[in-house]
OpenMM code with the backbone's topology and positions (N, CA, C; nanometers):
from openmm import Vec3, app, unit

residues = "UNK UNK UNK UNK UNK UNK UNK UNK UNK UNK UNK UNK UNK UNK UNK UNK UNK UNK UNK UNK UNK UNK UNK UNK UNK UNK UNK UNK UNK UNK UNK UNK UNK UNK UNK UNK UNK UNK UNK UNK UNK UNK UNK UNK UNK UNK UNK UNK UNK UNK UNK UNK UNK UNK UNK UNK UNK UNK UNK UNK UNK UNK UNK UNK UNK UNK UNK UNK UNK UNK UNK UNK UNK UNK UNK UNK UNK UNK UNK UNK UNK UNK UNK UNK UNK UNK UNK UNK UNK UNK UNK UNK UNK UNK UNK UNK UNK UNK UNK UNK UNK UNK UNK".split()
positions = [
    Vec3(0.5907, 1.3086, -1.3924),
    Vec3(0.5417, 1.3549, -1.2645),
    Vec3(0.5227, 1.2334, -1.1727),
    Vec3(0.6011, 1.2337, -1.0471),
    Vec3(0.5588, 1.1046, -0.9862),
    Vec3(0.4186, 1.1172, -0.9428),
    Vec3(0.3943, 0.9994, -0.9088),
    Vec3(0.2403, 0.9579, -0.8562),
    Vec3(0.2550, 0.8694, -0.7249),
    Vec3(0.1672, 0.8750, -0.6363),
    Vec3(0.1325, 0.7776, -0.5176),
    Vec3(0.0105, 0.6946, -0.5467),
    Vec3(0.0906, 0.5394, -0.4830),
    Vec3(-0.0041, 0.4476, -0.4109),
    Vec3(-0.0537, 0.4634, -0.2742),
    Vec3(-0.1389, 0.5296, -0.2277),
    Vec3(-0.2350, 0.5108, -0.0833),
    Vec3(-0.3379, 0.4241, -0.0392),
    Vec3(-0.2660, 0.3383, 0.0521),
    Vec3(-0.3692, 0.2797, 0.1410),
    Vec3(-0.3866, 0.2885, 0.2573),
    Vec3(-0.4763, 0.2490, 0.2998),
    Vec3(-0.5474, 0.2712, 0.4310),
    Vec3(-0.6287, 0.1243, 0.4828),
    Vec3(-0.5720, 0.0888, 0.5439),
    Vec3(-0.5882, -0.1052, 0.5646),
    Vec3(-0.6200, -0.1185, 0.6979),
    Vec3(-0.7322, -0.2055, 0.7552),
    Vec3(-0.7795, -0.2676, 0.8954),
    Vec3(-0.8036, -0.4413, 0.8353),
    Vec3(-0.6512, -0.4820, 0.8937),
    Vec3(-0.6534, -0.6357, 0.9155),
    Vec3(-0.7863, -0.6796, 1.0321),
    Vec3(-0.8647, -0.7715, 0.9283),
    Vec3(-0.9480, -0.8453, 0.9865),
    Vec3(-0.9290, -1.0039, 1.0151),
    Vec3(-0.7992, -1.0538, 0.9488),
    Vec3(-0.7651, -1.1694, 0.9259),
    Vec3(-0.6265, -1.1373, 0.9066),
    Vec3(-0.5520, -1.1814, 1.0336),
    Vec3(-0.3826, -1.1794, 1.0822),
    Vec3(-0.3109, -1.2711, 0.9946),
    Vec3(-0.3464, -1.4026, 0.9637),
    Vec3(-0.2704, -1.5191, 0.9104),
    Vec3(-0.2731, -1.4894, 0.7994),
    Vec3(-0.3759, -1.4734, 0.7254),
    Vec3(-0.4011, -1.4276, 0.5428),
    Vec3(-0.3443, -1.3077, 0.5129),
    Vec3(-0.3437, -1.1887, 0.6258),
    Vec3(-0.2806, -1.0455, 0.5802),
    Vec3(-0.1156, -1.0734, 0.5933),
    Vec3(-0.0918, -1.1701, 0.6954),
    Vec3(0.0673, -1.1441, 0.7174),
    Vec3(0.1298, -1.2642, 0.6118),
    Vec3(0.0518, -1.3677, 0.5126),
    Vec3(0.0842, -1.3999, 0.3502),
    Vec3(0.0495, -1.3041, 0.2111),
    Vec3(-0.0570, -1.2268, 0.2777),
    Vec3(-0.0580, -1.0827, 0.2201),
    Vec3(0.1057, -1.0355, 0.1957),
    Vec3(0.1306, -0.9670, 0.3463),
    Vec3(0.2358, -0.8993, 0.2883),
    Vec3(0.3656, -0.9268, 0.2251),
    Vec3(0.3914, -1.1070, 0.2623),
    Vec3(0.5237, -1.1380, 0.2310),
    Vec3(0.4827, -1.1576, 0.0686),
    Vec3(0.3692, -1.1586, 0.0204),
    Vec3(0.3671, -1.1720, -0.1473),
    Vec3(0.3494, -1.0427, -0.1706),
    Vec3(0.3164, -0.8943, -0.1515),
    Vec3(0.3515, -0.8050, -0.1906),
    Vec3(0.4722, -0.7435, -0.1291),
    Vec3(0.5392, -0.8064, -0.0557),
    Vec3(0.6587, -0.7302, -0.0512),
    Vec3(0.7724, -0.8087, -0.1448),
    Vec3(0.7452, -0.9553, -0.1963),
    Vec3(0.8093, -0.9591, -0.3507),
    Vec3(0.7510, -0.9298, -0.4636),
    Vec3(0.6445, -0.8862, -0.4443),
    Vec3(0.5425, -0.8059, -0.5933),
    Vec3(0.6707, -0.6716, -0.5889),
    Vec3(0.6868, -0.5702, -0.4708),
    Vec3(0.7462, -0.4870, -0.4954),
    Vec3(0.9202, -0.5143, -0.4870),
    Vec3(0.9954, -0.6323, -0.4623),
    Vec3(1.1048, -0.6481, -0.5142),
    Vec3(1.1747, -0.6716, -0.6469),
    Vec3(1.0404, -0.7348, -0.7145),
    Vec3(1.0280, -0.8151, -0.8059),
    Vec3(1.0448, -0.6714, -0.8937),
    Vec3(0.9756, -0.5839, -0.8816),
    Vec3(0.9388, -0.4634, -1.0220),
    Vec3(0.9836, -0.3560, -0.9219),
    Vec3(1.1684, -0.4098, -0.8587),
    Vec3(1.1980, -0.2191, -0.7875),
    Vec3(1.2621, -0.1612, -0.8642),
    Vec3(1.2801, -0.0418, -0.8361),
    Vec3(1.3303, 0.0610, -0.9491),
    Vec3(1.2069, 0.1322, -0.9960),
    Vec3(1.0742, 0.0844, -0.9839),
    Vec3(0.9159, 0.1350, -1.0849),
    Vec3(0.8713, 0.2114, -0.9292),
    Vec3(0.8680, 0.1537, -0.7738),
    Vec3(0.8026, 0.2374, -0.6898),
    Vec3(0.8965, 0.1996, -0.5791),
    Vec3(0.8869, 0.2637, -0.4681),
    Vec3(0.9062, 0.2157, -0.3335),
    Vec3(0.8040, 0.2672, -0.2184),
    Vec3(0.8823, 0.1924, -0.1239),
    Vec3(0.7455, 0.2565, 0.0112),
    Vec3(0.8165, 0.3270, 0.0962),
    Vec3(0.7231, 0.4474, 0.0976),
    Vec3(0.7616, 0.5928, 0.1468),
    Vec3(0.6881, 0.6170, 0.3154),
    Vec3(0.5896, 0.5829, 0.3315),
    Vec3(0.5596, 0.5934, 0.4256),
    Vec3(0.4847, 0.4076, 0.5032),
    Vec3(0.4841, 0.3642, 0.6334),
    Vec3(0.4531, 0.2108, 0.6676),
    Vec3(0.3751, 0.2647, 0.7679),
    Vec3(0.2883, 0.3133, 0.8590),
    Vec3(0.2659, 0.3862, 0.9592),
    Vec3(0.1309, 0.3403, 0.9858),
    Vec3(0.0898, 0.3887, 1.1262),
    Vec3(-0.0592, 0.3656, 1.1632),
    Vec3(-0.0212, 0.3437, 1.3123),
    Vec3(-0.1511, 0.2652, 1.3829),
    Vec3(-0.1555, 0.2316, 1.5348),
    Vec3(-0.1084, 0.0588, 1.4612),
    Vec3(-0.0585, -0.0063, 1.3875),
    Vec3(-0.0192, -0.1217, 1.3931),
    Vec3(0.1212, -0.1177, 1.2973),
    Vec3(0.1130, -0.0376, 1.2295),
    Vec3(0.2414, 0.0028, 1.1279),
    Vec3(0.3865, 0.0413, 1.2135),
    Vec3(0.4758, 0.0500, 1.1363),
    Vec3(0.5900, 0.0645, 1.2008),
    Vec3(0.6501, 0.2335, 1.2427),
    Vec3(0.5284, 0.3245, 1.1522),
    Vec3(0.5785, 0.4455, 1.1737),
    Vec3(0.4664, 0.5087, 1.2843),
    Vec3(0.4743, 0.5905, 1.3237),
    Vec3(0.4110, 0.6490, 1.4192),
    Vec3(0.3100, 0.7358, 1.3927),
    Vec3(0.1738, 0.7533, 1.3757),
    Vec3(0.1082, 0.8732, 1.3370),
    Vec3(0.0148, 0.9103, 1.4684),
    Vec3(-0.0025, 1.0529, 1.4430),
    Vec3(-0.0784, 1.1568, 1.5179),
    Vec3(-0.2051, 1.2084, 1.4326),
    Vec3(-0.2758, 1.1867, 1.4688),
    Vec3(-0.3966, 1.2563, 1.3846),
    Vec3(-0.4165, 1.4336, 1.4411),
    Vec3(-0.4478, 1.4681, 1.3498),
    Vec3(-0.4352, 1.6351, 1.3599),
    Vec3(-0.5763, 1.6753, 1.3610),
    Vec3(-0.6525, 1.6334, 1.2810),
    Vec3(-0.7998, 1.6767, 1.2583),
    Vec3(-0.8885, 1.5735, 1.2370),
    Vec3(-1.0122, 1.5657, 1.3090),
    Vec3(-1.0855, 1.4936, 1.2773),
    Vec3(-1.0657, 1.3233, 1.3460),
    Vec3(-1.1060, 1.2402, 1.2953),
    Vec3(-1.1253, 1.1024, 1.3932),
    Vec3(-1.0816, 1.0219, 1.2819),
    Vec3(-0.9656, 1.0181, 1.2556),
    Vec3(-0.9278, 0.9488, 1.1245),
    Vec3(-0.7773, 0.8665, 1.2079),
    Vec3(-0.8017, 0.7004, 1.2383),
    Vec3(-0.6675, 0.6498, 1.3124),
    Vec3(-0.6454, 0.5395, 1.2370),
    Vec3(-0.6010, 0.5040, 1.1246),
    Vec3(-0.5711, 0.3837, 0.9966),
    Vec3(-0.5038, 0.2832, 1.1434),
    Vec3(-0.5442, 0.1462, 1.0989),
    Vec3(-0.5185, 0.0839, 1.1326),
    Vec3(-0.3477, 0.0835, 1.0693),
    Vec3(-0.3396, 0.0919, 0.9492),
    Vec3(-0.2135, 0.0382, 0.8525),
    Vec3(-0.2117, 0.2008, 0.7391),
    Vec3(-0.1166, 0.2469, 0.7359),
    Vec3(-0.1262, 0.3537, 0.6171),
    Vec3(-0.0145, 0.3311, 0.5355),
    Vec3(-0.0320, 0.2931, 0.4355),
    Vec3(0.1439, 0.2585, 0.3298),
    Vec3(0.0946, 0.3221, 0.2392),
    Vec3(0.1818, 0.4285, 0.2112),
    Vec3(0.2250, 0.5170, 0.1006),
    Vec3(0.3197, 0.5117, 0.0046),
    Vec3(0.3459, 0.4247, -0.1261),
    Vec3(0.4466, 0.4156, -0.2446),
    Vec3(0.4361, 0.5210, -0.3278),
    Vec3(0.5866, 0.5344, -0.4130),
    Vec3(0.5753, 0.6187, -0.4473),
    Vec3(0.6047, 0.6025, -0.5536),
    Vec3(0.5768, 0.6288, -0.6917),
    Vec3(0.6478, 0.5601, -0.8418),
    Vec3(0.6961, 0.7280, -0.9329),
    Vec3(0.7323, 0.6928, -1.0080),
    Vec3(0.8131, 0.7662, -1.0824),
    Vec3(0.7014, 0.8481, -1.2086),
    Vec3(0.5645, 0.7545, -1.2068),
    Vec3(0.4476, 0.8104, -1.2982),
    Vec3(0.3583, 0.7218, -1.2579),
    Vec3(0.1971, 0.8532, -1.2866),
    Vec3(0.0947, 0.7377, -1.2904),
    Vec3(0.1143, 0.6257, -1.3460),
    Vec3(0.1527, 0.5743, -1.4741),
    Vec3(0.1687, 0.5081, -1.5593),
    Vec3(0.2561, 0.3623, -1.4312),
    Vec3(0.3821, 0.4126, -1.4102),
    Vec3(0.4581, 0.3204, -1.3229),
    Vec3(0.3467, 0.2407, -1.2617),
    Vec3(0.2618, 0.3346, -1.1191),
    Vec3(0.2024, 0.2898, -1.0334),
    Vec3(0.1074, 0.1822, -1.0637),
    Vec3(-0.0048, 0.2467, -1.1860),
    Vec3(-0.0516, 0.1468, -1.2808),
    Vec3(-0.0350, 0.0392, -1.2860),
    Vec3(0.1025, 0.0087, -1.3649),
    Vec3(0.1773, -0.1022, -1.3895),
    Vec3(0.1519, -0.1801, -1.2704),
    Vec3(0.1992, -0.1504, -1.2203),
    Vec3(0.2606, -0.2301, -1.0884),
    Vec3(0.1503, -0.3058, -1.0108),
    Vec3(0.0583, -0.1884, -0.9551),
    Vec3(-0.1220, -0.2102, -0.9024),
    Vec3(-0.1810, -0.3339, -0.9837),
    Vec3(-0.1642, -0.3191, -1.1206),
    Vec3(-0.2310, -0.4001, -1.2289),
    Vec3(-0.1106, -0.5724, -1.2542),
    Vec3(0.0011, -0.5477, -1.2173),
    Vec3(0.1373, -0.6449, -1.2647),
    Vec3(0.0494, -0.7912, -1.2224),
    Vec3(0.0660, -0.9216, -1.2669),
    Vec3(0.0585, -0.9945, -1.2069),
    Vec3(0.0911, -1.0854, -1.0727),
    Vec3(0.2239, -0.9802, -1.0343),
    Vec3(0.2691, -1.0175, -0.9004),
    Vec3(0.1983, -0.9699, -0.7840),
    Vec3(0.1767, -0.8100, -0.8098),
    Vec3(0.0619, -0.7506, -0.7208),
    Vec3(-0.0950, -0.8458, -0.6892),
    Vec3(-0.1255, -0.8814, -0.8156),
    Vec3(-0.2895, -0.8900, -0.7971),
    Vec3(-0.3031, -1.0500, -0.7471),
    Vec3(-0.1886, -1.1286, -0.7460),
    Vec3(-0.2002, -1.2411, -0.6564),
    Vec3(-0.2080, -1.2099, -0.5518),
    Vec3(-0.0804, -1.1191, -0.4667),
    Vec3(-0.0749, -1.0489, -0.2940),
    Vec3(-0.2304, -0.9871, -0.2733),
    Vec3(-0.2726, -0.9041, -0.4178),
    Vec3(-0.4613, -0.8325, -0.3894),
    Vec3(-0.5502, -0.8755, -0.3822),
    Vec3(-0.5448, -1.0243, -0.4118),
    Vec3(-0.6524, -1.0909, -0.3665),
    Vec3(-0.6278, -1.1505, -0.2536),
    Vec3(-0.5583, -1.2102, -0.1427),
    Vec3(-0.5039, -1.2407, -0.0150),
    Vec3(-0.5465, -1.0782, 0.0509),
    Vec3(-0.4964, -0.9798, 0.0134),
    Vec3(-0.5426, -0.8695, 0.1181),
    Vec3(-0.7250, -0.8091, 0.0922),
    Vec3(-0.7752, -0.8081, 0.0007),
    Vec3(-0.9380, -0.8489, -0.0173),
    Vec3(-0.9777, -0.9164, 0.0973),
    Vec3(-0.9216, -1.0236, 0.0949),
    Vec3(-1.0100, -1.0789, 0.1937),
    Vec3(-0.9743, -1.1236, 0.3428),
    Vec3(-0.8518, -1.0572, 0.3860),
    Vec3(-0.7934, -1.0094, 0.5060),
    Vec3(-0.7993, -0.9111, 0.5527),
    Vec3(-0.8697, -0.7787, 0.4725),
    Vec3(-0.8821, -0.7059, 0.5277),
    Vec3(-1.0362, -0.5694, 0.5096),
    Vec3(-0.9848, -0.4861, 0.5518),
    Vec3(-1.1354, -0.4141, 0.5017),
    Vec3(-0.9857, -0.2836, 0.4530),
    Vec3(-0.9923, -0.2295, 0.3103),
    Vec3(-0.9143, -0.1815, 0.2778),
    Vec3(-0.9525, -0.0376, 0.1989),
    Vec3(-0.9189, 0.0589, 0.1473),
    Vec3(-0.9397, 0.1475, 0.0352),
    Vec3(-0.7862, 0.1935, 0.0077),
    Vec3(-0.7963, 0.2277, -0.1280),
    Vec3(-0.6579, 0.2866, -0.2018),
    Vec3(-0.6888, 0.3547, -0.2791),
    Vec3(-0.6053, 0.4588, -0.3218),
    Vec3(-0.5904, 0.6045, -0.4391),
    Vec3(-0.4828, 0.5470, -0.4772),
    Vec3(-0.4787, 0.6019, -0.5878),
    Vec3(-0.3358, 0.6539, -0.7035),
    Vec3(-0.3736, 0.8172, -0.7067),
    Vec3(-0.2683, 0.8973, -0.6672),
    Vec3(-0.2669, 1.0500, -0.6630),
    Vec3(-0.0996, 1.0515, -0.7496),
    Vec3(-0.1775, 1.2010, -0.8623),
    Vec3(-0.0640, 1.2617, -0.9109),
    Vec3(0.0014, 1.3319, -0.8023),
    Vec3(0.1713, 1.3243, -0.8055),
    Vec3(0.2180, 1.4188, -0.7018),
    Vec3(0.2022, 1.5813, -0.7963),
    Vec3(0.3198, 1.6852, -0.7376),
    Vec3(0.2862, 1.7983, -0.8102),
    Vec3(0.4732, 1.8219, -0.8631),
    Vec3(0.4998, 1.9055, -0.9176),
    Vec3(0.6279, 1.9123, -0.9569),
    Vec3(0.6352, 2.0325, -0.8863),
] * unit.nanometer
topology = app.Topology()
chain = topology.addChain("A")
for resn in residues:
    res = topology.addResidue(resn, chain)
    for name in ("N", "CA", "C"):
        topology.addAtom(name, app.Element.getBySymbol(name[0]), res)
């Protein structure tokens, strides 16, 4: 059953988030084939969002998508990730899920 990575990110620190992303965007070259990114979006992201309900405007919303909890796991936990997770800790003010999708 695939599973999602969700975050929801407000860069507080531009220089540290934008070495943030170039080390998780080879965390996720490094282990592709296990997830990709499905959605990049927000008022600073590259995709466009509309809020429908409520007062909810993500600075940053990236949505991956892996093939199993288990994958996502991996990956969240890999040592390539948790070097890029500590650079975005403290660049940003952040929260993330892992959600089962549904079949």
């Amino acid at each position: 059953m695939k599973a999602y990575l969700i975050f929801d990110i407000m860069v507080t620190d531009d220089p540290t988030y934008a070495e943030y992303r170039r080390r998780g965007i080879a965390a996720i070259e490094k282990r592709i084939g296990e997830g990709r990114v499905i959605v990049r979006g927000g008022s600073l992201g590259t995709g466009k969002t509309k809020t429908m309900e409520g007062d909810w405007m993500p600075d940053r919303l990236i949505i991956m998508e892996f093939p199993s909890t288990e994958a996502a796991q991996a990956f969240y936990e890999s040592p390539e990730y948790q070097d890029a997770l500590a650079l975005r800790l403290i660049s940003s003010q952040s929260r993330a899920l892992l959600v089962e999708g549904v079949d």
